[in-house]
NUTI-668336 format. One record per residue: residue number from 1; residue in three letters; chain; x, y, z of N, C-alpha, C, CB in turn. Coordinates in steps of 0.02 Angstrom, whole numbers, plus 50000, padded with zeros to 5 digits. Glycine has a CB too. Layout:
<pts>
PT  seq  type  mol   n.xx   n.yy   n.zz  ca.xx  ca.yy  ca.zz   c.xx   c.yy   c.zz  cb.xx  cb.yy  cb.zz
PT  NUM   ALA    A      X      Y      Z      X      Y      Z      X      Y      Z      X      Y      Z
...
</pts>
This chain:
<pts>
PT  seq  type  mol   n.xx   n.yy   n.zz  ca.xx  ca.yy  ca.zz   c.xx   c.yy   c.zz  cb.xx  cb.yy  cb.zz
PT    1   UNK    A  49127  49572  52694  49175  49582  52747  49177  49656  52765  49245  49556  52727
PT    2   UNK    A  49189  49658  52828  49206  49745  52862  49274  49731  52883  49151  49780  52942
PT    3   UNK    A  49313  49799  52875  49375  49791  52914  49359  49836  52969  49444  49809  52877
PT    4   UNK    A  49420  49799  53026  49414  49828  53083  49474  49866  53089  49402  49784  53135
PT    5   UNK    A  49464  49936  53106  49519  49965  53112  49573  49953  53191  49493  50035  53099
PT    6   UNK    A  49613  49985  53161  49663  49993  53228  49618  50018  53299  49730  50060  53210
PT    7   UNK    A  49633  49963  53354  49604  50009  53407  49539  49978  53423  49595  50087  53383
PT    8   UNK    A  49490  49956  53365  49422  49903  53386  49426  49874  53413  49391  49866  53358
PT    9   UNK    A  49377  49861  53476  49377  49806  53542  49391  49743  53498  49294  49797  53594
PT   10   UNK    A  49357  49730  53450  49367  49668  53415  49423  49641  53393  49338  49667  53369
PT   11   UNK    A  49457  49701  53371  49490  49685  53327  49594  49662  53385  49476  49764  53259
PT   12   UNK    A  49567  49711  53427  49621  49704  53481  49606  49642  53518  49624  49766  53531
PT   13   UNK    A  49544  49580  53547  49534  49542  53551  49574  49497  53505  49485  49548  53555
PT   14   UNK    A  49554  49479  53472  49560  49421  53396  49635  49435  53396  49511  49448  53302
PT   15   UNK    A  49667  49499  53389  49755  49513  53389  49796  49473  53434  49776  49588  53413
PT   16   UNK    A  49747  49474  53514  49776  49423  53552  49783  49364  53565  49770  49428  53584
PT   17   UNK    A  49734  49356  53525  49714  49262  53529  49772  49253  53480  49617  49222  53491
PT   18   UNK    A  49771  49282  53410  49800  49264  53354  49897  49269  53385  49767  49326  53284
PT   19   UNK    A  49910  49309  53413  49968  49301  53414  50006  49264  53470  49985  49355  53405
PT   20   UNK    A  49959  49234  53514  49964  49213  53601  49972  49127  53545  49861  49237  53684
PT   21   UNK    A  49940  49137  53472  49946  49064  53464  50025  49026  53434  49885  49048  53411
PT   22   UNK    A  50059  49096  53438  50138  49072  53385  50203  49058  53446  50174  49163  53315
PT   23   UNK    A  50169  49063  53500  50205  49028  53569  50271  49031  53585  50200  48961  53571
PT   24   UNK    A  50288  48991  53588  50385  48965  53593  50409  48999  53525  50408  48853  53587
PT   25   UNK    A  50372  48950  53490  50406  48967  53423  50417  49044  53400  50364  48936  53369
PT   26   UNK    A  50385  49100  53390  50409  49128  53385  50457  49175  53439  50376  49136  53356
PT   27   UNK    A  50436  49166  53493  50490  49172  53533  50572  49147  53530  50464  49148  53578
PT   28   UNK    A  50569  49093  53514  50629  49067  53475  50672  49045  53409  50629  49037  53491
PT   29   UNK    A  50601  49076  53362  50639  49093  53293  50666  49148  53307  50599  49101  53229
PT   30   UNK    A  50733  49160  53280  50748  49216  53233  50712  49260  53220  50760  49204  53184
PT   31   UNK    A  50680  49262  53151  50633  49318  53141  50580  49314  53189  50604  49321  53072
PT   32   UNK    A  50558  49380  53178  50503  49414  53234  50430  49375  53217  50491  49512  53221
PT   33   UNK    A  50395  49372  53271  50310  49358  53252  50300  49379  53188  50252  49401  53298
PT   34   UNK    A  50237  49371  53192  50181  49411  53129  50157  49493  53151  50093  49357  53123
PT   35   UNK    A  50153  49503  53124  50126  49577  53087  50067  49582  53078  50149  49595  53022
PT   36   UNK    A  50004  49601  53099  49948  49602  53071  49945  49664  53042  49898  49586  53111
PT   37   UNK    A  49918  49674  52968  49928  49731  52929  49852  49756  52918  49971  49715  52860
PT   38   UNK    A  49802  49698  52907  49717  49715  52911  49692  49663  52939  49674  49726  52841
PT   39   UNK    A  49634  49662  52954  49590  49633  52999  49505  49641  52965  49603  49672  53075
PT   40   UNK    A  49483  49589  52950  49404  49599  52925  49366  49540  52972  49392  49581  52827
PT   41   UNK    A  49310  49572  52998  49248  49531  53003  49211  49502  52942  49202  49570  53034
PT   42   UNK    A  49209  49450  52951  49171  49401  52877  49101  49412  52916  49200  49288  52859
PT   43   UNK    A  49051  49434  52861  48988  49434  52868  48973  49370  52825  48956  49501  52848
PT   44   UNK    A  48929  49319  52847  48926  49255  52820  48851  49284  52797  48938  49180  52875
PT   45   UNK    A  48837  49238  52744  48768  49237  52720  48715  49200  52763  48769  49207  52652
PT   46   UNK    A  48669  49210  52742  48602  49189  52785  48624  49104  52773  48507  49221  52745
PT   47   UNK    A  48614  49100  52740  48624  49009  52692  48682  48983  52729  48651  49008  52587
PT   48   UNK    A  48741  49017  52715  48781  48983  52754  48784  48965  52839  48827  49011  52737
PT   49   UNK    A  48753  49038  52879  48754  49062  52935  48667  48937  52959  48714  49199  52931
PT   50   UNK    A  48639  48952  52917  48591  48905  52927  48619  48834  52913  48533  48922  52886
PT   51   UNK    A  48675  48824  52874  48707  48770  52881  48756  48737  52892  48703  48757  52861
PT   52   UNK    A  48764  48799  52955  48823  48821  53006  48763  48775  53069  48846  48939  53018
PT   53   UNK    A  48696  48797  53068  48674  48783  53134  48640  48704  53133  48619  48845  53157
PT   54   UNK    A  48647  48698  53052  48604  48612  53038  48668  48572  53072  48586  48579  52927
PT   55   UNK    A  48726  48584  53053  48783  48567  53081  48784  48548  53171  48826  48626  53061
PT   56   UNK    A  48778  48606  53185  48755  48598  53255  48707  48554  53278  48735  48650  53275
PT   57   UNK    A  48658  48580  53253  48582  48524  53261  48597  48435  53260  48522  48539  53176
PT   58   UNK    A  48638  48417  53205  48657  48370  53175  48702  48351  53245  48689  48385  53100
PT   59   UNK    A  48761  48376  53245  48812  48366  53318  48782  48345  53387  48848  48439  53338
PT   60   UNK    A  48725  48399  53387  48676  48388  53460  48655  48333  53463  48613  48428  53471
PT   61   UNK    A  48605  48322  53386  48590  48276  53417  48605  48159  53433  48541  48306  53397
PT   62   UNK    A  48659  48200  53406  48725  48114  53402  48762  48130  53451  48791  48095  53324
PT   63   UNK    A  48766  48189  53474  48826  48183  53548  48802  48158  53609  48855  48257  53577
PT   64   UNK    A  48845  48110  53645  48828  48074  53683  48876  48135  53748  48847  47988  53662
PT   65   UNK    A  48908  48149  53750  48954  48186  53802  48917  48237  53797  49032  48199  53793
PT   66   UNK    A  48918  48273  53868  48890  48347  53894  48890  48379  53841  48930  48388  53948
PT   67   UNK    A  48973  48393  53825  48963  48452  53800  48945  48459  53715  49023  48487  53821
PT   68   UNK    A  48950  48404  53675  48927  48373  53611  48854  48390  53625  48945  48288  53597
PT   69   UNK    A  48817  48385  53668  48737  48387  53685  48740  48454  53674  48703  48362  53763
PT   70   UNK    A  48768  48488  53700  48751  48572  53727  48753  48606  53676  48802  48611  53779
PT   71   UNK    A  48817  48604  53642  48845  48668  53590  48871  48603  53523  48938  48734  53637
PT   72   UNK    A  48870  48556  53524  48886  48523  53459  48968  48533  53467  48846  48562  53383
PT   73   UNK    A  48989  48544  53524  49076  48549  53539  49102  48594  53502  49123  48486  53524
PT   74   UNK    A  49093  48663  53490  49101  48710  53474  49175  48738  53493  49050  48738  53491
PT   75   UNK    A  49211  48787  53429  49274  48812  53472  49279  48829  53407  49334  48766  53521
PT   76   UNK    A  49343  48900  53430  49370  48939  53378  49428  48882  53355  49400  49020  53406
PT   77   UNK    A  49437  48904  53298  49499  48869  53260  49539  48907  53203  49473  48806  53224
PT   78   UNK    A  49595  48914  53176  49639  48937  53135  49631  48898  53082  49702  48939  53158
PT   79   UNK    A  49646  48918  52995  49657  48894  52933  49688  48950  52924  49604  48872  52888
PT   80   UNK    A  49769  48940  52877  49807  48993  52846  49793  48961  52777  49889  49006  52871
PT   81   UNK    A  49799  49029  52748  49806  49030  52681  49841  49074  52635  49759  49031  52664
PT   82   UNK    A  49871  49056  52586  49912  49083  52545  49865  49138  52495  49950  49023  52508
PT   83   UNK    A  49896  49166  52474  49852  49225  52416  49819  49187  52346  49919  49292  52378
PT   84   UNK    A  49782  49216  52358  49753  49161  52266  49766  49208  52215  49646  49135  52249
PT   85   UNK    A  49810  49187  52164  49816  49216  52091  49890  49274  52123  49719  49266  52052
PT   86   UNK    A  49899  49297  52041  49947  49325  52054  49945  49417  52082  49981  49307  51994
PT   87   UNK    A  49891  49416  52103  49876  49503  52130  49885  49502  52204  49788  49536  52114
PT   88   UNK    A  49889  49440  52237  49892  49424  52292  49802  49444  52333  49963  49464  52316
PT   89   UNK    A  49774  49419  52296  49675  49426  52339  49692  49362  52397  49574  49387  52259
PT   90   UNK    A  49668  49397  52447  49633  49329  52500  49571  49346  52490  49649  49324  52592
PT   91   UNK    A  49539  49288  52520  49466  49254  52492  49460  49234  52581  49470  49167  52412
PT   92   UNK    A  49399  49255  52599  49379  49223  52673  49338  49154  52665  49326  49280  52719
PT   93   UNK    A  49343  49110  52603  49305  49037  52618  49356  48978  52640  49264  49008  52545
PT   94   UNK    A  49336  48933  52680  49389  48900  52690  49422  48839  52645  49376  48883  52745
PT   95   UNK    A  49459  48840  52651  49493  48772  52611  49483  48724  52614  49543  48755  52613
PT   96   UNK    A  49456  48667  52589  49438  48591  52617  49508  48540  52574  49335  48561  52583
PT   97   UNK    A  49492  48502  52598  49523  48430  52558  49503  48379  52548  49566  48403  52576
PT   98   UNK    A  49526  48339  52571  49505  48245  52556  49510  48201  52599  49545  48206  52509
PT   99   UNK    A  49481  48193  52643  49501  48128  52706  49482  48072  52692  49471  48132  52777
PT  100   UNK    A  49514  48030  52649  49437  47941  52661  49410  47989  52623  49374  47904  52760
PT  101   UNK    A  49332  47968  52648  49264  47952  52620  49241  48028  52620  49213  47895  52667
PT  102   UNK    A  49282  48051  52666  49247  48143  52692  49269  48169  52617  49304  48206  52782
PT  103   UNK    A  49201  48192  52587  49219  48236  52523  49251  48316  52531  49147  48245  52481
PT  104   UNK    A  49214  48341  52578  49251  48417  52585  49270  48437  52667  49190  48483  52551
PT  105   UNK    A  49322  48409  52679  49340  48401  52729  49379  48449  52771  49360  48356  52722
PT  106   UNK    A  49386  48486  52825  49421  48554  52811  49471  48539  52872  49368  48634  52818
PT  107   UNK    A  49550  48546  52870  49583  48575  52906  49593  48601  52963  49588  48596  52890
PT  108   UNK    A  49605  48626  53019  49595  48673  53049  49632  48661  53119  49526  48685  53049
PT  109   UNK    A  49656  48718  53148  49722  48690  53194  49683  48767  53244  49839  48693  53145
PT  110   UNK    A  49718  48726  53322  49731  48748  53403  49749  48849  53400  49824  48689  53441
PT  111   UNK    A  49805  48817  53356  49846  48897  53361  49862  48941  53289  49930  48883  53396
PT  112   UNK    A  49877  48986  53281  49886  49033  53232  49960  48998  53214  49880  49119  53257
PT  113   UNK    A  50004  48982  53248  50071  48959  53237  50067  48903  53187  50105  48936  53303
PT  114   UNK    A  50024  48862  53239  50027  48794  53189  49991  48783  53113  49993  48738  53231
PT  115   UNK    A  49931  48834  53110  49919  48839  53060  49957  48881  52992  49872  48849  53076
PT  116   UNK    A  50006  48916  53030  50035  48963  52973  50084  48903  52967  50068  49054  52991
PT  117   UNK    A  50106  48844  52997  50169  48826  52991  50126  48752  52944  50225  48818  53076
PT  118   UNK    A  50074  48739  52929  50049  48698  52923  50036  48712  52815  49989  48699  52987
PT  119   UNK    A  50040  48781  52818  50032  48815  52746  50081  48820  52726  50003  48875  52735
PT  120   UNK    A  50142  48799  52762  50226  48792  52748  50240  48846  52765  50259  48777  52677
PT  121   UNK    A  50233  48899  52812  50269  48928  52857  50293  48972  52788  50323  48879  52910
PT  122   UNK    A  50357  48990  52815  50427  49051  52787  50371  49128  52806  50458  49041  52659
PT  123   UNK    A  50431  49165  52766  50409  49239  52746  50358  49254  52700  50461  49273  52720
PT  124   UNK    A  50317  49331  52714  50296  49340  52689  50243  49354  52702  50307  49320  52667
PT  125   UNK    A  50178  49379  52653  50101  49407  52668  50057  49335  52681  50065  49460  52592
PT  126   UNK    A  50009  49345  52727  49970  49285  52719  49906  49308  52747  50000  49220  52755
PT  127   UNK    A  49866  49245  52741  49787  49257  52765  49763  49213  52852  49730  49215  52688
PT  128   UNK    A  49746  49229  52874  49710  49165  52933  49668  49204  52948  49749  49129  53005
PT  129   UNK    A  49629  49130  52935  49542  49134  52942  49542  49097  53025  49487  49074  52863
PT  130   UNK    A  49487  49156  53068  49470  49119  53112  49413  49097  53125  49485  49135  53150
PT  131   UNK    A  49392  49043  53125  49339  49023  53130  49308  48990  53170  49333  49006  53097
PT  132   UNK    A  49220  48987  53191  49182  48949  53207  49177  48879  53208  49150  48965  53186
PT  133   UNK    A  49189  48817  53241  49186  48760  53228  49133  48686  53248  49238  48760  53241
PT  134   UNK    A  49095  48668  53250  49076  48618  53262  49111  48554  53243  49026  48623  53243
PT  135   UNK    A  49130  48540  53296  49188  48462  53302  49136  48405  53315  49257  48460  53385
PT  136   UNK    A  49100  48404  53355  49044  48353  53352  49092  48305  53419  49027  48308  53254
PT  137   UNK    A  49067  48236  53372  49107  48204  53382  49197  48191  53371  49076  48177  53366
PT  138   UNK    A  49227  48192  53420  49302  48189  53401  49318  48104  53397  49354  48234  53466
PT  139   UNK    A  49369  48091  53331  49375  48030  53336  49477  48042  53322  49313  47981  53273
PT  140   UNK    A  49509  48018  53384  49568  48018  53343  49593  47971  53309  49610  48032  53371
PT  141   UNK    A  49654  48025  53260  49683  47978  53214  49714  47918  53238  49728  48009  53177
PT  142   UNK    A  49741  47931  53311  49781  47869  53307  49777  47829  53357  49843  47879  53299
PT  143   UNK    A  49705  47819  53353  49652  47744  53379  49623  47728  53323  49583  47754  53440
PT  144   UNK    A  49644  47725  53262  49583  47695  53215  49578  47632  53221  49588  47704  53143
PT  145   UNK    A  49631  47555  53264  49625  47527  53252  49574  47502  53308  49670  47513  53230
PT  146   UNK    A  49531  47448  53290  49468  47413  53349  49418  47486  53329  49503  47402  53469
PT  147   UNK    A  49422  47537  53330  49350  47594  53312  49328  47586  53258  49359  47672  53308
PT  148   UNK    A  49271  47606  53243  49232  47624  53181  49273  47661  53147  49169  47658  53189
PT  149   UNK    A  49253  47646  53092  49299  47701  53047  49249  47727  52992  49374  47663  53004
PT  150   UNK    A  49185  47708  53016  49133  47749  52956  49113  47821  52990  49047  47699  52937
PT  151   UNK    A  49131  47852  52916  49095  47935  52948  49051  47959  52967  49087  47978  52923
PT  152   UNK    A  49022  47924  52970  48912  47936  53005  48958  47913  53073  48807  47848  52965
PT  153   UNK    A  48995  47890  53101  49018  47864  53179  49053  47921  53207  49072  47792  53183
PT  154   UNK    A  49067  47979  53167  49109  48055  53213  49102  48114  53171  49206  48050  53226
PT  155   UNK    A  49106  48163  53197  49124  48239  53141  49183  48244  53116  49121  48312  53174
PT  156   UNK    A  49222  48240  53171  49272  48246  53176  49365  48207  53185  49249  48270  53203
PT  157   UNK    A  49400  48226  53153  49462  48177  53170  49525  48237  53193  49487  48121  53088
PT  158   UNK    A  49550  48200  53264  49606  48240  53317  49659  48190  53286  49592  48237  53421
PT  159   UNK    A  49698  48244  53242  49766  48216  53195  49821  48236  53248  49782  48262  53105
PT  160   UNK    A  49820  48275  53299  49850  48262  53343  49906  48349  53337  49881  48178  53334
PT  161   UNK    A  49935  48388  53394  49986  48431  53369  49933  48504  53368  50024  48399  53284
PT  162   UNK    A  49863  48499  53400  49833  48567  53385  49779  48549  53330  49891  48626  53356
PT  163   UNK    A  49791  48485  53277  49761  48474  53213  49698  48448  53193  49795  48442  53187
PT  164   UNK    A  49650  48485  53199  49568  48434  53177  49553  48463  53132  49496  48428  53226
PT  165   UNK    A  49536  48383  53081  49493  48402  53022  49435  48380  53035  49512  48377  52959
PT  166   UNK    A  49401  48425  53008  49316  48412  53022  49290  48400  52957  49271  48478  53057
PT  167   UNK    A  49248  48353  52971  49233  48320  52914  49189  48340  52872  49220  48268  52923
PT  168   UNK    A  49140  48378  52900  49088  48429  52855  49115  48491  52845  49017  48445  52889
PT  169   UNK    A  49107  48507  52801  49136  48584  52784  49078  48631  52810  49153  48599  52692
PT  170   UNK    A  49021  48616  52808  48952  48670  52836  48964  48668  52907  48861  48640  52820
PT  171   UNK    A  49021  48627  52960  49039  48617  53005  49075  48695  53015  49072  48552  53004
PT  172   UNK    A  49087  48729  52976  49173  48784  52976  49127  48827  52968  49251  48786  52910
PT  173   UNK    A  49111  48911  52999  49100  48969  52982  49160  49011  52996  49044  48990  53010
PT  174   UNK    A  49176  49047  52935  49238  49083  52960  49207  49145  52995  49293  49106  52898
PT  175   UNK    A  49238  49174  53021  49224  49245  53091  49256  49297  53065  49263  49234  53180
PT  176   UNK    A  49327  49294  53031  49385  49348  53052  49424  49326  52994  49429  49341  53135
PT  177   UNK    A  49426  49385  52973  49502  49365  52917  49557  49410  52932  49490  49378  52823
PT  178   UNK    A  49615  49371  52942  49676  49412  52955  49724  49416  52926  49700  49404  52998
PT  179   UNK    A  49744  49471  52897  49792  49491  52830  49861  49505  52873  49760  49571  52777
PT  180   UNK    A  49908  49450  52870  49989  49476  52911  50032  49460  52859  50020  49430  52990
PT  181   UNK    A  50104  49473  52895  50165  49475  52869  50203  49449  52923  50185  49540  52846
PT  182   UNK    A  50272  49394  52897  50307  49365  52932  50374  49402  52877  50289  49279  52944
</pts>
């Protein structure tokens, strides 16, 4: 990782996306927005950066819609995360879970809001990763009934609220790690 200092085209970019994503809400909480305190570019490895693009490849070539053909439905996305251990380290890999059958399945939300509120919100230091995404196919959650429901049939599942988990984790390259305070 590099950090970007105060003032980097980059880094003043990514500031705006990240905070254009806490909307109403923080407009109408009480306490103030977030704070961004550091800012790093994640340099991904070669390995990962290549099964970031099999991902793609894979998306291209099962997408039936334009834009599934073109870019494998590509788009930035948010994951917050809490500090690991008690020194408070963030870590720029992303978090997966468990969907069904999807073994490492990752998270990942519309806005910076929803994802900090998604890590249970409150006060305090935190991490959001922004990342690279291949969605592929989108299947939402709440048509499962009459659809396929096998995972070779989408990449992806629209949980609805900003919320897609994608079902491959080589699907997620993180971009940006952002170190704030609420």
């Amino acid at each position: 990782m590099a950090e970007l200092p105060e003032g980097h085209s980059s880094r003043r970019v990514v500031e705006l996306i990240f905070s254009s994503g806490w909307g109403a809400a923080a407009a109408a909480a009480a306490p103030p927005g977030p704070t961004v305190e550091a800012m790093f570019r994640v340099h991904s490895a070669a390995r990962a950066v290549a099964r970031f693009e099999e991902a793609r490849a894979a998306a291209r070539a099962h997408g039936a819609a334009a834009r599934c053909g073109a870019d494998g439905n590509e788009m930035m996305r948010f994951q917050c995360r809490a500090a690991a251990g008690p020194g408070g380290v963030f870590g720029a890999g992303v978090a997966t879970c468990r969907l069904g059958a999807a073994d490492a399945a990752v998270r990942t939300f519309a806005g910076s809001g929803a994802a900090h509120a998604s890590a249970g919100a409150g006060p305090g230091r935190r991490a959001m990763l922004v990342c690279r995404v291949i969605a592929g196919r989108v299947r939402s959650a709440q048509h499962q009934h009459g659809h396929s429901r096998h995972a070779s049939d989408y990449d992806s599942v629209d949980m609805g609220n900003g919320e897609l988990v994608v079902l491959d984790s080589r699907a997620v390259l993180p971009c940006f790690l952002i170190i704030y305070k609420v």
